[in-house]
Steps between C-alpha positions, in 0.01 A plus 500: 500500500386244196146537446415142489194299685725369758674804615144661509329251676754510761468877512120488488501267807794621685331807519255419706775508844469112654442331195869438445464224697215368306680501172830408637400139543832445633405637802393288752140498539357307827253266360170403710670173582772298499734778458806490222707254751233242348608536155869527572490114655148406352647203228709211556598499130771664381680607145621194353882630431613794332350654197545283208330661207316176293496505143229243423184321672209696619297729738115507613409811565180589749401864436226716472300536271529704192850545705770411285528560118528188232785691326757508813398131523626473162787675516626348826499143276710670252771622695533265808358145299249480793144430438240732723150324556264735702195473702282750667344592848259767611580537855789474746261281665488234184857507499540430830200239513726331204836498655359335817309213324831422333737584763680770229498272234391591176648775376856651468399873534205684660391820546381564840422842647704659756334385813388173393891463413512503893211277558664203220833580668407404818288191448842367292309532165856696330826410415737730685773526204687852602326752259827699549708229302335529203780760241216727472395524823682849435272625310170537741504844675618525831128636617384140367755287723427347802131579527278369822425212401890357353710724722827244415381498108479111535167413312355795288627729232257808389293496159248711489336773732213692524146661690200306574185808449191471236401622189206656328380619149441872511305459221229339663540644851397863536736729644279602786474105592905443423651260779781656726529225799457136547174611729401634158594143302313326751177699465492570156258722275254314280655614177799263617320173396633220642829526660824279434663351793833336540524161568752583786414469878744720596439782258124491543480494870796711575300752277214500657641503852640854379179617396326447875838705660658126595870432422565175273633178811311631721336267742226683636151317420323814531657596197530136374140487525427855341683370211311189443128708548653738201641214264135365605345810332731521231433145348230592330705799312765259402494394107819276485765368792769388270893629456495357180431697148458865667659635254273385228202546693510849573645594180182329344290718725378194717552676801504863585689484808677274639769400762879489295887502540657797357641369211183306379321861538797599268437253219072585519569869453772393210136401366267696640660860578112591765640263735652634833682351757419572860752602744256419821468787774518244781811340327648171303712222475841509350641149386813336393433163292811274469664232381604227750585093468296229671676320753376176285630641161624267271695690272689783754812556256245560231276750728816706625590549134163595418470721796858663432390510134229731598726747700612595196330857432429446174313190562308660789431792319322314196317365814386804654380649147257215463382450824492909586661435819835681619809258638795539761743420247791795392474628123140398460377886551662565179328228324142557620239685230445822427121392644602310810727832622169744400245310664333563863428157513898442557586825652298627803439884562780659659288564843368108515652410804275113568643281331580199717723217509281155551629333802487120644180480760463256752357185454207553664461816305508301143280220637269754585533649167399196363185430650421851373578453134308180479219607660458790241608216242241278605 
């Protein structure tokens, strides 16, 4: 079998019996609410004609940050004589919050995660324009089509995916205090310093439901509550709540530990080899970010060329090498760095068996979310 970091992180995960089902995100996951029937009907926009690939104009991109590099922005220019403007977002939340003050105006492209894909879906926020029509539709693995959330491939094509765990210096940590658990992250040892915190909801609270035994939707304010009292005693742990700059920060020794996505804990230890990333005992989330059109896009011919553009694997590839993440697109494996296919950070032991797809909760969940994460905010 080719030793590369997709064939072992499929192996590595497959191993551990059911979690074929959480890697195949093709599979059909029930979500907390709603259900995948939502997303199938959820817009009354659809793809304006067939693919017509546009060789001028231009595309606003909405992104993460630190998401997308400056030369693929270049080099899309060159060879399609489209111009790529980008803007940045640190939460599916912001997005969202965006898209609904405009009604999906805006932007062209954005880059939601998988289960807020469902969530813009079905409050008509994306274009429905046929993924599958695009030429290189072909070239996204089968385990990467028709995930929960896009079952008919009508909104969403995959870019990048990846763990949500947390990160610490080893150099600063003693061995005998080393964190193993998100019970652990949450109650951390002194020589931590101050801890750094995503600015994501979802992540946060979803995290720290695992750490008191609760699963992540659940509606139970026992364990609703049990969450807040621990963020409560946590707050005054916390150094920084920001998505933005983790990278940097860590590298610069800011932070010791700190809650990360895989591939940012890549790039740190490509700068500072002491730092580890934590595979949780109680578990983590697995996400799929992708790239979807607004239903109020003005420039859709221009965005399916962009997005089709991307497919390619050479384009996704320089992609994944700069942001450290892995993508669902065939022939990128081969093009990934010696680093990215060595790395922990982007393969998972061979027995980790918690990884977990993020799902859609209920409304009542999220709202309830909410008044959590301000709260500690506030």
């Amino acid at each position: 079998m080719k030793n590369n970091a997709r064939g072992r992180l499929h192996q590595a995960l497959a191993r551990g019996g059911g979690m074929a089902a959480v890697i195949a995100l093709a599979l059909p996951l029930a979500a907390c609410s709603g259900g995948v029937g939502a997303v199938d009907e959820a817009s009354t926009s659809s793809a304006s004609g067939k693919y017509v690939e546009a060789s001028s104009g231009e595309v606003h991109l909405y992104t993460w940050s630190d998401y997308f590099p400056d030369s693929l922005a270049k080099k899309f220019k060159e060879d399609t004589g489209i111009s790529l403007s980008i803007d940045y977002f640190d939460s599916n939340e912001t997005l969202q919050g965006k898209l609904q003050a405009t009604g999906g105006a805006g932007y062209d492209v954005v880059v939601p995660s998988d289960y807020m894909v469902q969530m813009l879906a079905d409050e008509h926020l994306l274009l429905n324009f046929d993924a599958t029509s695009l030429p290189n539709f072909k070239n996204i693995e089968t385990s990467f089509r028709k995930p929960y959330y896009d079952k008919k491939n009508a909104y969403s094509v995959p870019y990048m995916y990846g763990t949500t765990g947390f990160a610490y210096d080893s150099s600063k940590i003693d061995a005998a205090d080393a964190p193993t658990s998100w019970k652990d992250f949450f109650n951390p040892p002194s020589s931590a310093g101050p801890i750094q915190l995503l600015a994501d909801q979802t992540d946060v609270i979803n995290a720290a439901l695992r750490s008191i035994g609760a699963e992540p939707c659940t509606s139970d304010p026992s364990e609703l509550q049990a969450v807040q009292d621990l963020l409560t005693s946590f707050k005054s742990k916390v150094g920084v709540i920001s998505s933005d700059n983790i990278v940097d920060r860590l590298s610069a020794g800011e932070e010791a530990m700190g809650m990360i996505w895989n591939g940012d804990a890549h790039r740190v230890k490509e700068n500072l080899s002491s730092m580890v990333y934590v595979y949780p005992e109680e578990g983590l989330t697995r996400f799929e970010d992708n790239l979807v059109i607004p239903s109020g896009a003005k420039n859709v011919d221009q965005a399916k060329t962009f997005i089709n553009w991307m497919l390619e694997p050479e384009h996704m590839a320089e992609a994944s090498n700069y942001t450290g993440f892995n993508s669902g697109i065939t022939g990128v494996d081969e093009l990934l760095s010696d680093s990215m296919k060595n790395d922990p950070a982007i393969v998972p032991p061979s027995d980790y068996d918690k990884a977990e797809v993020v799902q859609t909760c209920s409304n009542d969940v999220v709202n309830k979310y909410t008044k959590i994460w301000e709260s500690f905010k506030s």
